[in-house]
C-alpha positions in Angstrom: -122.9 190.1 -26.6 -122.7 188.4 -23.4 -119.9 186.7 -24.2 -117.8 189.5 -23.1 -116.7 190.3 -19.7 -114.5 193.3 -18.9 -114.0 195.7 -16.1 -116.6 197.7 -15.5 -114.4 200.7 -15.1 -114.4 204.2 -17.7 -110.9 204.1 -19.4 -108.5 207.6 -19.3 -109.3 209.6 -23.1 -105.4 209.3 -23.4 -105.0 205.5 -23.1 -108.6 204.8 -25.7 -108.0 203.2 -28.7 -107.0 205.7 -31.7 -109.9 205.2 -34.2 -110.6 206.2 -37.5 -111.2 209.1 -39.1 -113.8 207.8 -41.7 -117.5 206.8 -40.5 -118.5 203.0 -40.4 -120.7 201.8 -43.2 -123.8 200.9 -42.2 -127.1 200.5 -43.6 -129.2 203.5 -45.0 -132.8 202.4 -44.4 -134.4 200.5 -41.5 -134.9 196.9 -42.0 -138.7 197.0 -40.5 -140.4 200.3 -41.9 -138.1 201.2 -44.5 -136.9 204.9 -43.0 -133.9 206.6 -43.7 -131.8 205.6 -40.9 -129.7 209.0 -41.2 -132.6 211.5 -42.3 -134.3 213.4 -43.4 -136.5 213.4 -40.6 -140.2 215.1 -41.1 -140.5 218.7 -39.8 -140.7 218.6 -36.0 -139.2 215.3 -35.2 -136.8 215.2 -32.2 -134.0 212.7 -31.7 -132.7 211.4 -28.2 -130.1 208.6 -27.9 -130.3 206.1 -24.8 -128.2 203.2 -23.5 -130.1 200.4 -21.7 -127.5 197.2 -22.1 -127.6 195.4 -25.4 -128.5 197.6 -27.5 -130.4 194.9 -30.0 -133.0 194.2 -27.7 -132.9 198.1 -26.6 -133.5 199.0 -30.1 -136.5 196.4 -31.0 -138.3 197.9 -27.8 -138.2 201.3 -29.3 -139.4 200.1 -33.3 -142.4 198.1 -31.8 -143.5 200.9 -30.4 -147.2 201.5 -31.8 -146.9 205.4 -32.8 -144.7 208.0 -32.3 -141.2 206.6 -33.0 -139.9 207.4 -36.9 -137.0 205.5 -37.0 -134.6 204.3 -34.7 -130.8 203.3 -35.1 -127.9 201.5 -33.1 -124.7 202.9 -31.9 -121.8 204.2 -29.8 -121.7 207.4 -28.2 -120.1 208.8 -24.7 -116.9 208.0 -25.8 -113.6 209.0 -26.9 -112.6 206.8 -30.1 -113.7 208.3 -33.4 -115.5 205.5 -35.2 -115.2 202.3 -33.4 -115.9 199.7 -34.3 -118.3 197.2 -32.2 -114.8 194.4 -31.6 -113.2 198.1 -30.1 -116.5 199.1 -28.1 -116.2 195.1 -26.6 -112.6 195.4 -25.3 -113.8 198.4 -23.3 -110.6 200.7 -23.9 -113.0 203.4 -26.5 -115.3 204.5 -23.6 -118.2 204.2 -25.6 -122.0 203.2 -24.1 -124.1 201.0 -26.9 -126.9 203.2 -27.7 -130.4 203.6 -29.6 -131.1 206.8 -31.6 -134.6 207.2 -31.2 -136.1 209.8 -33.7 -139.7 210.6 -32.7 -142.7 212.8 -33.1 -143.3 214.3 -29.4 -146.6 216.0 -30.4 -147.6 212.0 -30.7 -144.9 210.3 -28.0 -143.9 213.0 -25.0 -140.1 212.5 -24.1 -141.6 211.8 -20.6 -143.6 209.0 -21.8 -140.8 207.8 -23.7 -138.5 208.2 -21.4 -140.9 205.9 -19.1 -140.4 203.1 -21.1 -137.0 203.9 -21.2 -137.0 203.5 -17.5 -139.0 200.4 -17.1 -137.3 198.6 -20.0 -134.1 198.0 -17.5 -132.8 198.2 -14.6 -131.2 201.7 -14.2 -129.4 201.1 -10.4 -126.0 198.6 -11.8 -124.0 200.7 -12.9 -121.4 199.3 -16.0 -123.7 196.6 -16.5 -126.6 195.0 -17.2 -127.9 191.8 -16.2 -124.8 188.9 -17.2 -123.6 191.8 -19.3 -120.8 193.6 -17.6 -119.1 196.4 -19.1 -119.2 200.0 -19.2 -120.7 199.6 -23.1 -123.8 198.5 -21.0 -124.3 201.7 -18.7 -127.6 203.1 -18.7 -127.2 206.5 -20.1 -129.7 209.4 -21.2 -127.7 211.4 -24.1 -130.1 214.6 -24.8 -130.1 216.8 -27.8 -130.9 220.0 -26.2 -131.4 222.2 -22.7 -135.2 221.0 -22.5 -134.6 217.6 -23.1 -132.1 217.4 -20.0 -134.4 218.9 -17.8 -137.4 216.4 -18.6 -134.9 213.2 -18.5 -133.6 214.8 -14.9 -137.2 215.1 -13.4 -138.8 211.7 -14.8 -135.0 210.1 -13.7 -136.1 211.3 -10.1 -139.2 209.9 -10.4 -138.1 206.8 -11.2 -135.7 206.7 -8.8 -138.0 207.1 -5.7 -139.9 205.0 -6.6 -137.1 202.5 -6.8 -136.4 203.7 -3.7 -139.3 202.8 -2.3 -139.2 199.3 -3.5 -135.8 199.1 -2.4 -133.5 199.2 -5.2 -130.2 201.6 -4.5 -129.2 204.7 -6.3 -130.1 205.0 -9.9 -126.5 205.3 -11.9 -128.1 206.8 -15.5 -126.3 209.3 -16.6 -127.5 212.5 -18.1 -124.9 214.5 -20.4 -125.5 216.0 -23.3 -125.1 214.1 -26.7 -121.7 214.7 -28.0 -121.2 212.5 -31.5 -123.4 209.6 -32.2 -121.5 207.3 -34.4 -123.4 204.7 -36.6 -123.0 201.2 -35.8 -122.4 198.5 -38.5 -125.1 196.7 -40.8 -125.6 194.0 -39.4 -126.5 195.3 -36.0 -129.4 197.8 -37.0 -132.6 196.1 -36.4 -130.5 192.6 -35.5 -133.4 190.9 -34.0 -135.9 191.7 -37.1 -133.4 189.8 -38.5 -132.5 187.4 -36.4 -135.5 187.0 -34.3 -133.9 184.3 -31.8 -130.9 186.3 -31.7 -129.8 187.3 -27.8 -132.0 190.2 -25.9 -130.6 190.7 -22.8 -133.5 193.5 -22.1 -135.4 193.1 -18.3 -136.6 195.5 -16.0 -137.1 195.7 -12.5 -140.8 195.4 -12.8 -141.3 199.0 -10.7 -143.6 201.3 -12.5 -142.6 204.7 -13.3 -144.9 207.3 -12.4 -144.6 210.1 -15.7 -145.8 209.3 -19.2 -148.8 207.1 -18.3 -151.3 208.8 -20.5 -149.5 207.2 -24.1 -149.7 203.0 -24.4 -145.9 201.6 -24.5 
């Protein structure tokens, strides 16, 4: 993932690459606890996608997760190519962020407290990039599935971002919008580090606590 360097810069919707009509095919169980990756979910499960860089190492943080978290999946969203592929997500001409699809019980895991370790699992001030990986595939990006989702990711994003402030990082650049089309990635990406556990994880935070969610263990 790495290997790729391209200008961190959103491309127009008229000059992204054309697409597909028809999904990817991808795989239709997670690799580690065996879930249907595409549902059904059990009754009062919520979904959230979230872009944190490389979204291997961003998945495996959410699956290790000790409770809470049903299944998770990789993918593209925020974009304007129907159905690209991950070699079109790389050239950076489809607008898409690499994403997780976290689907998870909040009576068990608050979306605050998720979105904690969200927070702390990268750094949320570089804009199009993360770490050596530059691009705007590696935006951090919140990608909410309802009204009351956006207003918990806006308050704990505040949070977080004074006290980045205070420990003087610049502006956080995550974007909130809601969730338009999450497209599946392909096979071999869901759960790549289960299996490929030496694979790449470009995944590291600025080491700043965030101060919502600290009730539920990450």
């Amino acid at each position: 993932m790495f290997l790729f360097r391209k200008k961190a810069e959103m491309p127009n919707a008229a000059d992204a690459l054309p697409g597909r009509s028809t999904p990817l095919p991808t795989a239709e169980r997670h690799y580690v606890n065996g879930n249907p990756l595409k549902g059904p979910y059990p009754e009062g499960t919520e979904t959230i996608v979230l872009g944190l860089g490389c979204f291997w190492g961003a998945e495996r943080r959410f699956w290790q997760l000790p409770q809470g978290v049903f299944v998770t999946a990789v993918g593209y969203a925020a974009g304007y190519t129907p159905n690209p592929t991950y070699e079109e997500v790389c050239t950076g001409r489809t607008g898409h962020n690499e994403v997780v699809l976290v689907a998870f019980d909040p009576a068990v895991l608050p979306l605050d407290a998720l979105l904690r370790i969200f927070f702390e699992s990268h750094n949320p001030t570089q804009g199009m990039r993360q770490g050596n990986d530059v691009g705007t595939q590696y935006r951090s990006g919140i990608y909410t599935t309802g009204p009351e989702q956006a207003k918990v990711a806006e308050a704990v994003r505040s949070a977080y971002a004074g006290a980045l402030r205070e420990q003087g990082y610049p502006d956080v650049t995550t974007e909130i919008v809601p969730l338009d089309t999450f497209y599946f990635a392909e096979d071999y990406h869901q759960q790549y580090l289960a299996k490929n556990p030496g694979g790449y994880c470009g995944l590291g935070g600025t080491g700043v606590s965030c101060p919502v969610g600290v009730g539920v263990p990450a």
